[in-house]
C-alpha positions as CSV (number, residue, x, y, z in Angstrom):
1,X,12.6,30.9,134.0
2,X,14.0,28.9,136.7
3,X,16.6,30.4,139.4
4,X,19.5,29.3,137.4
5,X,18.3,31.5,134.1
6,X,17.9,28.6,131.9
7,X,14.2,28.0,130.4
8,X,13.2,25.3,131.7
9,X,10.2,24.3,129.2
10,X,12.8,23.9,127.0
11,X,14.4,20.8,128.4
12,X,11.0,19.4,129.1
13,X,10.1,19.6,125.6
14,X,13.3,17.7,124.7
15,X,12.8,14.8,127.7
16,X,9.2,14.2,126.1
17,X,9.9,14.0,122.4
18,X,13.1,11.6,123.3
19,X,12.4,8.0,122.5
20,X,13.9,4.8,124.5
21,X,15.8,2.6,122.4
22,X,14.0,-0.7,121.5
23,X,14.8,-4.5,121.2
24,X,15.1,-3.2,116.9
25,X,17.6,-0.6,118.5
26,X,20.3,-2.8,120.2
27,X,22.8,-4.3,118.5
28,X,23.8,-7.9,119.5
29,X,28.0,-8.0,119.3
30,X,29.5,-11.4,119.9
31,X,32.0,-12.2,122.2
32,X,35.5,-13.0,121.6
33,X,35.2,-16.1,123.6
34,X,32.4,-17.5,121.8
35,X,34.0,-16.3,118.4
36,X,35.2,-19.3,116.0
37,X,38.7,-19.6,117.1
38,X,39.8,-20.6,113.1
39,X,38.2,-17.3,111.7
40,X,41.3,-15.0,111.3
41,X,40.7,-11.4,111.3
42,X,42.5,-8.6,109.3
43,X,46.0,-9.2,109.9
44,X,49.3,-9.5,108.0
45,X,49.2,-13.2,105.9
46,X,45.1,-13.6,106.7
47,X,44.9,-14.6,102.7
48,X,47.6,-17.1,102.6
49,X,48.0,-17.9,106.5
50,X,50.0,-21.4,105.5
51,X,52.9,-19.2,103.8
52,X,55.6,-18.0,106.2
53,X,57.1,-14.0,106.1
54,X,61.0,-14.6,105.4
55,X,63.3,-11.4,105.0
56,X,65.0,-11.7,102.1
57,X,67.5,-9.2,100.0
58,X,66.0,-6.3,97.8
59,X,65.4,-7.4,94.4
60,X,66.4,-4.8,91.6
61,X,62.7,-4.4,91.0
62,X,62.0,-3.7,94.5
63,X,64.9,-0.9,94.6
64,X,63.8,0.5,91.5
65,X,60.3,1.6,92.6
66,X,61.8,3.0,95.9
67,X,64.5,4.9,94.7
68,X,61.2,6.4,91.8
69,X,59.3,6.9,94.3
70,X,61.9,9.2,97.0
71,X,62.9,11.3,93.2
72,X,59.5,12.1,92.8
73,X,58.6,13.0,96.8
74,X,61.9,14.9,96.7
75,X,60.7,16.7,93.5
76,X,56.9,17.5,94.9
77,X,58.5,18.6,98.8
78,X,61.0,20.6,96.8
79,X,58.5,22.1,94.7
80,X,56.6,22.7,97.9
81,X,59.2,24.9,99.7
82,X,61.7,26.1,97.0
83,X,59.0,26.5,93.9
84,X,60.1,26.4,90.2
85,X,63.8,26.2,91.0
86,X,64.1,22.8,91.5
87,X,63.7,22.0,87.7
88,X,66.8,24.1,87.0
89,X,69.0,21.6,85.5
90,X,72.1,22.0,87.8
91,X,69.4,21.1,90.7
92,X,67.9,18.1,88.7
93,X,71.0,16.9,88.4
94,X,72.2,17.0,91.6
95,X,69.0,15.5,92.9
96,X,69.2,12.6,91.1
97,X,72.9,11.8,91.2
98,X,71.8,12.1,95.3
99,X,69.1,9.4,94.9
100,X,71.1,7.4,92.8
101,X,74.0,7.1,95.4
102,X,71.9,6.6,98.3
103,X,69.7,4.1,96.3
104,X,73.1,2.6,95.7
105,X,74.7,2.7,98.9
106,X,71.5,1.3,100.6
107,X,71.4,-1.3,97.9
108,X,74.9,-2.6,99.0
109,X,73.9,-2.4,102.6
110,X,70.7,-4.5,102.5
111,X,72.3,-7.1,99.7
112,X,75.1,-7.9,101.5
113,X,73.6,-8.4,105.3
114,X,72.2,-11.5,106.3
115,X,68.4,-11.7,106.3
116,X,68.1,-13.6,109.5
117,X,70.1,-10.2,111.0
């Protein structure tokens, strides 16, 4: 043992059967300098880089699928803390008269601002 309690044959046994990496070992990464400056990575329009992003007002498609998706989130979180009473009627009702007015109300909002906003 040495002075510090630790047993020292130990780590010895460890520093001999540790291997060095090799030339097979290393990994060659190239530089962003010497990268092909037209290769585009992984970024927002990388498939169709000629097409430009415009905002544009919701479509009643788009609004649709939101306002199905925040019913069924408020459904499963309220199933989460509240349990089996959220499919009383009096509660699905409410629920969804709530997510039909906001849907509504944000509907208005979005469809009558200017995109460029």
């Amino acid at each position: 043992m040495v002075a510090d309690g630790s047993d020292q044959t130990e780590q010895d046994d460890f520093v001999d059967a540790y291997e060095y990496a090799t030339e097979a070992d290393v990994i060659q990464v190239e530089e962003p300098d010497t990268a092909d400056p037209s290769e585009e990575g992984a970024v927002a329009g990388s498939f169709a880089p000629d097409l430009d992003v415009k905002p544009q007002t919701p479509t009643p498609e788009n609004v649709l699928f939101v306002a199905v998706g925040v019913y069924v989130a408020t459904l499963a979180i309220g199933q989460m803390f509240v349990g089996p009473v959220i499919y009383a009627p009096e509660t699905l009702a409410a629920i969804t008269a709530a997510v039909a007015v906001g849907t509504a109300v944000c509907y208005g909002i979005f469809s009558r601002t200017d995109p460029d906003t």
